[in-house]
C-alpha positions, -999 to +999 in steps of 0.1 A: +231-643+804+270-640+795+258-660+764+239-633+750+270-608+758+293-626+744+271-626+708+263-584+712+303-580+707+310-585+670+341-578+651+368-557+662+351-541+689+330-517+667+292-508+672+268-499+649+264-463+654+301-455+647+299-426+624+333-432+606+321-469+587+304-451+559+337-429+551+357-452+539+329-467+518+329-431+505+364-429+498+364-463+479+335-448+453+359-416+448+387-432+439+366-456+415+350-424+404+385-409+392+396-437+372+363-437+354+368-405+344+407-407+338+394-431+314+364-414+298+392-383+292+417-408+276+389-423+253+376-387+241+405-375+234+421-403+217+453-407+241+450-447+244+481-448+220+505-434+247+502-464+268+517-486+237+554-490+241+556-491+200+538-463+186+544-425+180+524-393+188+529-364+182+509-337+209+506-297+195+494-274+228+492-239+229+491-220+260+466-192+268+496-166+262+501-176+230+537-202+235+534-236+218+552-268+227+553-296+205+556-328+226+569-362+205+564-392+218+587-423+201+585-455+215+594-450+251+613-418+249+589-387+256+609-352+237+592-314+245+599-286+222+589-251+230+584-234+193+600-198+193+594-163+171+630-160+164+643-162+130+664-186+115+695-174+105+718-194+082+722-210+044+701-234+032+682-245+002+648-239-012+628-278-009+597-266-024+564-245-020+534-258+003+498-244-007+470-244+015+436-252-003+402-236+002+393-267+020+421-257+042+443-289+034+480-284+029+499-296-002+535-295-002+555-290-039+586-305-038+612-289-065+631-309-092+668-306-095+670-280-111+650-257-092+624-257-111+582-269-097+576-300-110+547-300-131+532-335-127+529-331-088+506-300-093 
């Protein structure tokens, strides 16, 4: 009779009916459930280049009130701008004149040197 004892007691000292095995099967499927879709997100929205030690992106968000950030990423080094209403103030130069098509590309006119459009770029 001890023989049959002795073979009722496996494992650590855990029955059957304990309520608490399944949970940490449960827990296992959430976390493989995240990563799925971390990397369902990365895939639609093209971010698989940020992982890549070499390339550069270039991120445009705007906020529900309206503020826009410009985030740059070069290489390893990650730079956040915040883009403001305020003027510039200062001297400068004209470069040129930028057009935006019907198609609602954007061509940019660089000027000659002496400030004049350059007619073979149009």
């Amino acid at each position: 009779m001890k023989y049959l004892k002795r073979n009722q007691n496996r494992g650590a000292g855990l029955s059957d009916n304990d309520p608490m095995t399944g949970v940490a099967n449960l827990f296992d499927l959430g976390l493989v459930f995240i990563v799925g879709l971390l990397l369902a997100l990365f895939g639609t929205y093209h971010l698989e280049e940020l992982f890549q030690e070499d390339s550069r992106v270039t991120i445009t968000k705007q906020s529900a009130g309206g503020a826009m950030e410009i985030i740059i990423k070069n290489g390893k080094k990650i730079e956040a701008m915040k883009v403001t209403e305020n003027k510039a103030k200062g001297r400068g130069e004209r470069l040129g004149t930028a057009y935006r098509l019907q198609d609602g590309s954007m061509v940019y006119v660089p000027e000659s040197e002496d400030g004049k459009q350059r007619t073979e770029d149009r």
